[in-house]
N, C-alpha and C positions, 0 to 999 in steps of 0.2 A: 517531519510533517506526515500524519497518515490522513488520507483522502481516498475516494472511492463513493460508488453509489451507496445511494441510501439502501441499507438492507445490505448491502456487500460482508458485515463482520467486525469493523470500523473497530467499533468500541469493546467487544469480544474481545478482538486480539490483542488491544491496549490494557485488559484489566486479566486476563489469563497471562498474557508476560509479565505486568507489576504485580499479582499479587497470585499468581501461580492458582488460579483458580476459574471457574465460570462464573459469571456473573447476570442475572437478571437486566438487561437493558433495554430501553425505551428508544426511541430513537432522536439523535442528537440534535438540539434546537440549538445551535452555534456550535461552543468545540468544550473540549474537554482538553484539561492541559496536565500533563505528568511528567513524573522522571522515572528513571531505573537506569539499573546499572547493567551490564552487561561484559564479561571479558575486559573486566577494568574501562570501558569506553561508558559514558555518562551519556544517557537517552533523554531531553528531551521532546517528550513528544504532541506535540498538536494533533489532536483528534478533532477534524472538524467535519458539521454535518455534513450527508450529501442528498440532502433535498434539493431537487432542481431550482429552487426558489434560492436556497442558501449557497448552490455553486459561485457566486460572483463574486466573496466572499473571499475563497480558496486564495484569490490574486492577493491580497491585503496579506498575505500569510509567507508568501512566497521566496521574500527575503533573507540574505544568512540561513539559508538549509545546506545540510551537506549531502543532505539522502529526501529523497520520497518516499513513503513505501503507500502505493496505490493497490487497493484491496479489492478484487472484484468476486462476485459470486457466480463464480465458473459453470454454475448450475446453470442460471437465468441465462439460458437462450437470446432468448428474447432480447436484452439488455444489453449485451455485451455491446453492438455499433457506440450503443448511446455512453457504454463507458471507453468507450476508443476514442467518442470524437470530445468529451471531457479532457482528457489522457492528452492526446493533442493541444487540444487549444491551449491546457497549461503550459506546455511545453513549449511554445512558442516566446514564452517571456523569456529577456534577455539576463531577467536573472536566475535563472535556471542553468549558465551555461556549464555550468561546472558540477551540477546535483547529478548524483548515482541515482537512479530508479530500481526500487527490487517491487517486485508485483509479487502481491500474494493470489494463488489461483485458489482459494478459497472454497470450501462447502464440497470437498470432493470425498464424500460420505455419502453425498446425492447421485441419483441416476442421471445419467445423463453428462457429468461435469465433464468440463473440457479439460482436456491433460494438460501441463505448462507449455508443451511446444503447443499444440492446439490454438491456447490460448494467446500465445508469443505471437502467431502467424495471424489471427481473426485480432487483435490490439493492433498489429504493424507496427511492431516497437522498433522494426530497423528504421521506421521514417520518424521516429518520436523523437530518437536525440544521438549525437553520438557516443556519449558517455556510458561508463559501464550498467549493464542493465542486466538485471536476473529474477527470472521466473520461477515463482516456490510454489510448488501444491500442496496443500493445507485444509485443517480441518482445527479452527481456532475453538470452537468447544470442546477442545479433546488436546489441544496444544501438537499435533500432530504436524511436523512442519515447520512450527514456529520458530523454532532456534536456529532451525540447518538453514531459512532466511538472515535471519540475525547473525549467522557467522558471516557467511557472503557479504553482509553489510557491512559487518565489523569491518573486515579486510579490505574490501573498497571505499571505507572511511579514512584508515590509518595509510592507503595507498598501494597496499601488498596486491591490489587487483586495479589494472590499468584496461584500456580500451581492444 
C-alpha cells in the first residue's frame, strides 16, 4: 500500500517504478492499483489518495499488507506534523501489527528538504510501530532513491531484515 499526503509523490513513484519513466499526474480521487515485479518479489501496489477528505479511506485498505511505504514531501515544512499524525493514527490499527514501513523522504532536489534521519526524528517513527522501519531520501521524478528503498523492502518482506 502507498499512502502519504496529497502532493507527497504518491503516484510519481508508482508509475516511474512500473514503467521506468515520469509521468504527467493529477491528483489521485481514490487509488490507483498496480503490479510490478521487483527481485523476483511481486508488487502489488495500492496508490491511494491523500486528500484530507479521502484519508478515511486509507483504513478500508489496511488488511493483508506486508509493507507500507508512506511517501512524504520532505520539502513541505509546513506538512510534515500533519503527515506524522496521519502516519500514526494508521498505525494504530491492529492490523498493522506485523507491516514493515519504508518512508520515502521525497522531493530532496528541493531546498530546504529534510534529510531521512531529520525526517525519521520530526515522523517519531520510534513511537509509530515496532516493526522494521526505513527511511529512503528520494527524488521519484528522476527515480533517485527508488530502488535502494525497494531493496530494504524486498529483504524485510522475504524476512532477511528483523527489528
Amino acid at each position: 500500500m502507498i499512502i502519504g499526503l496529497d502532493g507527497a509523490g504518491k503516484t510519481t513513484f508508482l508509475y516511474k517504478i512500473k514503467l521506468g519513466k515520469t509521468v504527467t499526474t493529477i491528483p489521485t480521487i481514490g487509488f490507483n492499483l498496480e503490479s510490478f515485479n521487483y527481485k523476483n518479489i511481486k508488487f502489488t501496489a495500492w496508490d491511494i489518495g491523500g486528500q484530507e477528505k479521502i484519508r478515511s479511506l486509507w483504513m478500508h485498505y489496511l488488511y493483508n499488507n506486508d509493507a507500507i511505504i508512506f511517501v512524504v514531501d520532505a520539502a513541505d515544512i509546513e506538512r510534515i506534523d500533519e503527515a506524522k499524525e496521519a502516519l500514526h493514527l494508521i498505525f494504530e490499527s491492529e492490523e498493522l501489527a506485523t507491516t514493515k514501513l519504508l518512508v520515502y523522504a521525497n522531493k530532496q532536489d528541493q531546498p530546504n528538504a529534510l534529510s531521512a534521519n531529520e525526517l525519521r526524528e520530526r515522523l517519531e517513527l520510534q513511537d509509530v510501530t515496532k516493526n522494521p522501519t526505513y527511511v529512503q531520501p528520494c527524488i521519484a521524478t528522476t527515480g533517485e532513491g527508488l530502488y535502494e528503498g525497494l531493496d530494504w523492502l524486498s529483504k524485510a518482506v522475504i524476512g532477511e531484515i528483523s527489528v
